[in-house]
C-alpha positions as CSV (number, residue, x, y, z in Angstrom):
1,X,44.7,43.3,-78.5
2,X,48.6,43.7,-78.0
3,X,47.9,47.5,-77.4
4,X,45.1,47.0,-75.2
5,X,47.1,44.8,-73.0
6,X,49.9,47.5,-73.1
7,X,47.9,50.0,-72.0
8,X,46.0,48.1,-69.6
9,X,49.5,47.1,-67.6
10,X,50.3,51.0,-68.1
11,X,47.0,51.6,-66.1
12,X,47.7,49.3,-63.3
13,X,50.9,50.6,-62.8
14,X,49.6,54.0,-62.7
15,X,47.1,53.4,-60.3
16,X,49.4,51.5,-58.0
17,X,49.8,54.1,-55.3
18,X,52.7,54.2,-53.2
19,X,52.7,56.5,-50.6
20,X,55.8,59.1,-50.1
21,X,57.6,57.6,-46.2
22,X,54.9,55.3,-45.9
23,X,56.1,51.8,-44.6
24,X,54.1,50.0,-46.9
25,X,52.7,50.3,-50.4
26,X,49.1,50.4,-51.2
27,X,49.3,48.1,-54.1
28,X,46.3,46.5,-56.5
29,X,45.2,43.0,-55.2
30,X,42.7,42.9,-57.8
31,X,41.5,44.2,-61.2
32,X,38.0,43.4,-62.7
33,X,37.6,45.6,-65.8
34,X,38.2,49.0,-64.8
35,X,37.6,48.5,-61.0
36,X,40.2,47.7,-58.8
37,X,40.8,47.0,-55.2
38,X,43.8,47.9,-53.1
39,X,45.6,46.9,-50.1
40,X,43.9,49.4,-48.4
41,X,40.5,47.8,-49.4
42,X,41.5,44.6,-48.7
43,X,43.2,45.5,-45.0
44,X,40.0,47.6,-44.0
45,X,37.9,44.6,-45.1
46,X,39.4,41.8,-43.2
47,X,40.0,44.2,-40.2
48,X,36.3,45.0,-39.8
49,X,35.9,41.5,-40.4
50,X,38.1,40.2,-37.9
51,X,36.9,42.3,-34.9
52,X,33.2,41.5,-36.3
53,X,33.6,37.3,-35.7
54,X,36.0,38.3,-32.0
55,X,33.0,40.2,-31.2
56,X,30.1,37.8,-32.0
57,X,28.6,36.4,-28.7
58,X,26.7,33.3,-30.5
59,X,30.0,31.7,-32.2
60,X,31.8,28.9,-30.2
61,X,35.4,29.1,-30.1
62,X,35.8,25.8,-32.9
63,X,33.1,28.4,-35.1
64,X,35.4,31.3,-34.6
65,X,38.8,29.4,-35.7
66,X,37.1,28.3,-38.8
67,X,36.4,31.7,-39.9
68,X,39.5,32.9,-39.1
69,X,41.1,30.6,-40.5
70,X,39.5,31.4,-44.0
71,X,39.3,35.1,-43.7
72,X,41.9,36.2,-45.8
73,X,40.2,34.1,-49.1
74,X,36.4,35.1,-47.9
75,X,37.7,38.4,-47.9
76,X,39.7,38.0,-51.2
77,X,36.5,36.1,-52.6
78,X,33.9,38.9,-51.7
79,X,36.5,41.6,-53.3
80,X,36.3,40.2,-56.4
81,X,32.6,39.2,-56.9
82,X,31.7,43.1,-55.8
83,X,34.0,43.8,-58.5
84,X,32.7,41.9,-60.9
85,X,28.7,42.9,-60.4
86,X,30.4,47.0,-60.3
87,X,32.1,46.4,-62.9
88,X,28.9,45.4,-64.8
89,X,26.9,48.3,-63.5
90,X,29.3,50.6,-64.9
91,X,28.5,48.7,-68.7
92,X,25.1,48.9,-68.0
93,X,25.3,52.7,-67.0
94,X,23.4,51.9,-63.5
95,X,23.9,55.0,-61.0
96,X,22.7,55.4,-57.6
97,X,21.5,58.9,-56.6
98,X,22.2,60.7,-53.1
99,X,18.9,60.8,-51.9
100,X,18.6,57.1,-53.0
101,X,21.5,56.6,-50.4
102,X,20.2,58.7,-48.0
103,X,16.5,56.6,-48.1
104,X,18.8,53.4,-47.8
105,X,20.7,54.6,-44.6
106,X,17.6,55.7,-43.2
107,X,15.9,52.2,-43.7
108,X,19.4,50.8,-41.2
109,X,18.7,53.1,-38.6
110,X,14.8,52.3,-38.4
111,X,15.6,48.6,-38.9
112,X,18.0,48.9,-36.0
113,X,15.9,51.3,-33.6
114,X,18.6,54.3,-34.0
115,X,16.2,57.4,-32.9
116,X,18.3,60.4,-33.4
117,X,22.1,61.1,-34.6
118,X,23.7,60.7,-31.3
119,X,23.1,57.1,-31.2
120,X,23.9,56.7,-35.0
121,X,27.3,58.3,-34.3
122,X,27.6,55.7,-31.3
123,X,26.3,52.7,-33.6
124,X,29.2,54.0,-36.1
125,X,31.7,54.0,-33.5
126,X,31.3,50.6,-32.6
127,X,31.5,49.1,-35.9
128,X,34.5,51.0,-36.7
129,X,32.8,53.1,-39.4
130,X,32.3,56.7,-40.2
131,X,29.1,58.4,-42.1
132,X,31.2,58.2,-45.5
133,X,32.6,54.7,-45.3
134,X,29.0,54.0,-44.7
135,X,27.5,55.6,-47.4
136,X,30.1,54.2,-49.5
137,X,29.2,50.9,-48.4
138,X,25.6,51.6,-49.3
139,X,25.9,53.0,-52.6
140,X,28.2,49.3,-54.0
141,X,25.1,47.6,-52.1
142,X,22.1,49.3,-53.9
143,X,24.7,49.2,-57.3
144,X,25.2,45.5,-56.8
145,X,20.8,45.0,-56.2
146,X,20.2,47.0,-58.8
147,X,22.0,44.6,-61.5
148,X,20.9,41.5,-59.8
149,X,17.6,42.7,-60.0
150,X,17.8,43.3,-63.7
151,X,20.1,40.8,-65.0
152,X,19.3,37.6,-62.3
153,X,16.2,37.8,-61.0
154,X,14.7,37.9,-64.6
155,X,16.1,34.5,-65.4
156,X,14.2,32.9,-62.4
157,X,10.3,31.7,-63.0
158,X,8.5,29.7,-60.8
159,X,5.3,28.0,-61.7
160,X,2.3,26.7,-59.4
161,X,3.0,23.0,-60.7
162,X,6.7,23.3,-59.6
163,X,5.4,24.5,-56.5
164,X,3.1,21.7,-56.0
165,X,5.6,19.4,-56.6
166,X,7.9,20.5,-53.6
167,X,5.0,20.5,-51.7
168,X,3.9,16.7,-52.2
169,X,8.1,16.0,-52.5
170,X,8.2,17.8,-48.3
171,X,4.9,16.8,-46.8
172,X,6.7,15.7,-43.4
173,X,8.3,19.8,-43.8
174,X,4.6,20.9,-43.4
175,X,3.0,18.8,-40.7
176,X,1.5,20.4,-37.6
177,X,1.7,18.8,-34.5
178,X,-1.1,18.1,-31.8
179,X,-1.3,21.3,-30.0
180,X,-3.5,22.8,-27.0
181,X,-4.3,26.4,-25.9
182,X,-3.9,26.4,-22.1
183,X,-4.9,28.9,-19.0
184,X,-3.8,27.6,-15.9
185,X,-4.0,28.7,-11.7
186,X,-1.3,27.9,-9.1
187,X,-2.7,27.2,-5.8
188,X,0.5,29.0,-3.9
189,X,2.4,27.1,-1.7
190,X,3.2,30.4,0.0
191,X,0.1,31.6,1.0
192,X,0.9,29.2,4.4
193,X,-1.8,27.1,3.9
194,X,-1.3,23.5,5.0
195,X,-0.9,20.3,2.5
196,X,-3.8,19.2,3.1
197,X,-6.2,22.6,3.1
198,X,-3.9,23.7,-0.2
199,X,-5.4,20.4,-1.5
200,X,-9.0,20.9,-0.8
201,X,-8.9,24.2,-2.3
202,X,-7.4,23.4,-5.0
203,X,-10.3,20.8,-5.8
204,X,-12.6,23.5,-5.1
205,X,-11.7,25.4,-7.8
206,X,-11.3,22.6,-9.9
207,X,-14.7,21.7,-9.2
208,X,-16.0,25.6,-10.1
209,X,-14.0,25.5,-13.2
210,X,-15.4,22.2,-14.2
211,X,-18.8,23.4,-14.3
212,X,-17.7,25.4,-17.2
213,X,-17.7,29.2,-15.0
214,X,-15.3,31.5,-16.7
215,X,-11.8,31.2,-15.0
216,X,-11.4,34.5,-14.5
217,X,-14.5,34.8,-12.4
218,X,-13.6,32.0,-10.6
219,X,-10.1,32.8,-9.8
220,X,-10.6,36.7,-8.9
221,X,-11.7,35.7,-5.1
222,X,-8.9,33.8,-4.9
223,X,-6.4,35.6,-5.8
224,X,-7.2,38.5,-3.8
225,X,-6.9,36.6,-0.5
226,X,-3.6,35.6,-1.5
227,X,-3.9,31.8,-1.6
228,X,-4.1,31.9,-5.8
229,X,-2.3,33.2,-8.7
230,X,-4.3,35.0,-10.9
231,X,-5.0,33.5,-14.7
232,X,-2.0,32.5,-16.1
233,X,-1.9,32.3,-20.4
234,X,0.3,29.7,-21.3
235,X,-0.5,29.8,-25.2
236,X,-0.3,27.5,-27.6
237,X,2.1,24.1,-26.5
238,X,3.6,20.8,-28.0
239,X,4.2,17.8,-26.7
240,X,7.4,18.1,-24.6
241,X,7.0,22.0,-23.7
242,X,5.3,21.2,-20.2
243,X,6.9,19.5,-17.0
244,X,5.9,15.9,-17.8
245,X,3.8,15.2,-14.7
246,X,1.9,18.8,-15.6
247,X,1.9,17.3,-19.5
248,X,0.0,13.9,-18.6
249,X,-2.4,15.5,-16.2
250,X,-3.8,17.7,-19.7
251,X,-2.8,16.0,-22.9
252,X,-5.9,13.7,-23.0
253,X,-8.4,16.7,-22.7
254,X,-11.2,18.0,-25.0
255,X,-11.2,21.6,-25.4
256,X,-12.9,23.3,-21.7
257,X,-11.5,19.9,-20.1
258,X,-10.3,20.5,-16.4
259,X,-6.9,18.8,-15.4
260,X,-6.7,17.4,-11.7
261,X,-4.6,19.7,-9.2
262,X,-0.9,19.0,-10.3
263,X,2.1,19.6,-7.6
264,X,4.8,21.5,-9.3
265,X,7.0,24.7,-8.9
266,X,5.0,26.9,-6.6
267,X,2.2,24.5,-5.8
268,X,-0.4,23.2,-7.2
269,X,-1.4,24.1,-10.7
270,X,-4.7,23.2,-12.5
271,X,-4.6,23.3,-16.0
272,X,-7.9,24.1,-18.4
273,X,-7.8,23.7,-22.3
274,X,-9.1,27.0,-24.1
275,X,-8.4,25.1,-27.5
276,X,-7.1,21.8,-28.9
277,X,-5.5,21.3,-32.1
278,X,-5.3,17.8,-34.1
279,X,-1.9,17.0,-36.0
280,X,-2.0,17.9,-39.6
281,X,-0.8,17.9,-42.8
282,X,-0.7,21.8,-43.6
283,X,-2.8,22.4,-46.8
284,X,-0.9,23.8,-50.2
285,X,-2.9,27.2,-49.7
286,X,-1.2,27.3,-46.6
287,X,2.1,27.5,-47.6
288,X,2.1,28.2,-51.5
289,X,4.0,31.8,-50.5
290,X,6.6,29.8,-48.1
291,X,7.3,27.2,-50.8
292,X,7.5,30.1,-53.4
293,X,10.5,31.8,-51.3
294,X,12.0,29.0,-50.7
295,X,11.8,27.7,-54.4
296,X,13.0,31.3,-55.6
297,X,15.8,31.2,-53.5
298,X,17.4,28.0,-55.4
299,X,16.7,28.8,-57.9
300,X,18.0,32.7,-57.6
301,X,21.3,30.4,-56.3
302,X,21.6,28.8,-59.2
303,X,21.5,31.6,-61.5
304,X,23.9,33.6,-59.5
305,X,26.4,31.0,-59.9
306,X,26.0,30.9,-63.7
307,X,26.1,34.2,-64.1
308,X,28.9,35.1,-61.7
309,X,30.8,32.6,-64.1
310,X,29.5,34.2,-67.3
311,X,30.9,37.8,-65.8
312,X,34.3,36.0,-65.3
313,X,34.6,34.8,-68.4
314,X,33.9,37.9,-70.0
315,X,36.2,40.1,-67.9
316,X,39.4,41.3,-67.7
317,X,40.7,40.2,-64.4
318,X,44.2,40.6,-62.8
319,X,44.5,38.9,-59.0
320,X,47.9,40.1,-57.0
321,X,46.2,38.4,-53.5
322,X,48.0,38.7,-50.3
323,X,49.5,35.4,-49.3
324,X,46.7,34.1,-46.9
325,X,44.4,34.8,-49.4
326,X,46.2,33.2,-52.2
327,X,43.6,30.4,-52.5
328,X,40.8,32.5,-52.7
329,X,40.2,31.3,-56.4
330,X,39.0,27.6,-55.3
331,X,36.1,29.1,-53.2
332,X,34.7,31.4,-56.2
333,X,33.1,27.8,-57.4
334,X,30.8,28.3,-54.4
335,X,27.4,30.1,-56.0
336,X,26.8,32.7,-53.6
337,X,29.1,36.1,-52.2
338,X,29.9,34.4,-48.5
339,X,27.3,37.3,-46.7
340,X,25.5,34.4,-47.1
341,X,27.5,30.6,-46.1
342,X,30.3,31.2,-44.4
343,X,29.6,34.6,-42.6
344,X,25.9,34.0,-42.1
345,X,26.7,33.6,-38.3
346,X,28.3,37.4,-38.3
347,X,26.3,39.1,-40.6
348,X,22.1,38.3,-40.4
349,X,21.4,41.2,-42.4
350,X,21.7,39.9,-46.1
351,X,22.1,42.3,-47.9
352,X,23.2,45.3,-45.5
353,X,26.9,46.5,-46.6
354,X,28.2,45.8,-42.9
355,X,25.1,45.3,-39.5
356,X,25.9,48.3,-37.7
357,X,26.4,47.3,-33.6
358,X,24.0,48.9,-31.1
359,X,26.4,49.8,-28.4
360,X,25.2,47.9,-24.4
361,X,23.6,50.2,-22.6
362,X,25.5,51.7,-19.4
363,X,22.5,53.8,-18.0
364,X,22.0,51.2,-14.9
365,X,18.5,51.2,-15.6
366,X,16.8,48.1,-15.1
367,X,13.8,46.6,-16.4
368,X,10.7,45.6,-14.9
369,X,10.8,42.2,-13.0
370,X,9.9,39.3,-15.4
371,X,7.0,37.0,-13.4
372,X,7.9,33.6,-14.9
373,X,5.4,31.3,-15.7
374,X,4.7,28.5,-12.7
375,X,4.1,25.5,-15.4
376,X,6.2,26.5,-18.8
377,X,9.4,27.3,-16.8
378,X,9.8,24.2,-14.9
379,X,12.7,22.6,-15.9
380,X,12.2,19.8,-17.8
381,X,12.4,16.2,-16.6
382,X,15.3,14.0,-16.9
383,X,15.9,12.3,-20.6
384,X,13.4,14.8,-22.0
């Protein structure tokens, strides 16, 4: 044991690398077994990092702090669980071929819409990678899923009953709300039309529509004088996604019901109900397969905390942290690699080695006008 010890200091020593006029010495932060990271590793992590949460539109300032704040141990933290799943790869002799690597770069690029090389090159630029760092990136990923999925995954079984018991434990998770199917037609304030004719039209083809005529037949004429818009397809909507007034006028229909003419944004807008939906309780055939992921996932947590401590325990493991990240051994109680808490608003890919960034387009191009919908993009009232 003294030998191996010997030895192993010997190795860490040799692989410190210190390079000839450099200002600063590209030492070993970490040692798990036989794999080691570097300053280097560590700098190039937390600097991609860094620039990754300054560039993240959908963090508040307060949201960006706090992951500043811990970046250093995150970083520190991640380090060492790669490590210690690599580390176990290499025990269980797990490799990843080239064309494996290739299949899992070409899966990003499809994923991301990236049609030819030009704008992979340009995707790469922007996230402050090259082809090889990339690849390099990949190959520790698929290493890393490859020994999860033969070591963790096997530990995790779910059975119906288990399932069936979340499902009666959540009932409130699965309940539908009242719903109704709407098609609706705007009686246009600026076809110049006075109050009171816009009115009597509008009860004209309220009338028509009543009868239970197809609203497209009924609108067409309409609409090609000018005074109507044609059918609008408002979909399926919940109590609270209409304006109010537009909401009270509809709510108490049977399906082919006929609202009254409603004055809102653009005039006046009568409502018909293609569909109406009851509240419900969704049925455990329904959501068996959603209960199951969610079920697996627990569980899968649970087991990667124990055997992320099991790994630990039964490795050889030397920490020389950088002093920000000098606590980083308080957050390895957390049960999973912080892709997933702490970074979740920066990375949404689980599971990619870093989300490449689509750079904004600069052609000037616009795109074709959006026609917003007269009822479903009124604000909504006050207090709702």
């Amino acid at each position: 044991m003294r030998s191996w010890f010997k030895h192993g200091l010997v190795f860490c020593l040799l692989l410190s690398v210190v390079s000839v006029g450099a200002a600063e010495v590209n030492e070993i932060v970490l040692r798990v077994n036989d794999r080691i990271a570097t300053t280097y590793d560590y700098n190039n992590e937390r600097s991609e990092r860094f620039q990754a949460i300054q560039q993240a539109e959908s963090l508040t300032e307060e949201r960006r702090q706090e992951l500043t704040a811990v970046l250093g141990e995150t970083v520190m933290k991640d380090l060492f669980e790669q490590l210690l799943m690599l580390s176990r790869a290499d025990q269980l002799k797990i490799q990843v071929s080239p064309s494996e690597i290739e299949e899992a770069v070409d899966r990003t690029k499809q994923r991301m819409g990236i049609k030819n090389q030009a704008e992979f090159r340009a995707a790469l630029e922007a996230s402050g990678l090259t082809e090889e760092r990339l690849r390099a990136r990949m190959e520790k990923t698929l290493l890393v899923q490859r020994v999860i999925g033969q070591e963790v995954y096997s530990r995790v079984t779910l059975e119906e009953d288990d399932l069936r018991r979340y499902y009666q434990a959540h009932t409130d998770d699965f309940q539908v709300p009242q719903r109704l199917s709407l098609q609706e037609v705007v009686v246009l304030q600026s076809s110049g039309l006075s109050d009171d004719d816009l009115a009597l039209l509008a009860e004209e083809i309220r009338q028509q529509l009543s009868t239970g005529r197809d609203i497209n037949e009924v609108v067409a004429p309409y609409q090609e004088e000018g005074v109507s818009t044609g059918v609008v397809d408002l979909g399926w909507v919940e109590v609270g996604d209409l304006n109010k007034d537009l909401e009270q006028a509809v709510w108490g229909l049977d399906t082919g019901g006929v609202s009254p003419a409603v004055e809102a944004r653009g005039g006046l807008h009568i409502l018909v109900v293609a569909e109406r939906q009851e509240a419900r309780l969704l049925d455990f055939s329904e959501v068996q397969e959603q209960i199951g992921s969610i079920e697996q996932g627990r569980l899968m947590q649970d087991e990667m905390a124990k055997y992320v401590e099991e790994l630990k325990n039964n490795s050889y493991i030397v920490a020389n942290p950088p002093p920000e990240a000098a606590g980083f051994r308080a957050s390895l109680t957390s049960s999973l690699p912080s892709e997933l808490d702490a970074f979740r608003d920066i990375e949404p890919m689980l599971g990619d080695p870093l989300p490449l960034q689509i750079p904004a387009d600069t052609s000037g191009e616009e795109g074709p006008e959006e026609q917003p919908s007269e009822s479903s993009a009124d604000p909504p009232p006050e207090g709702g």
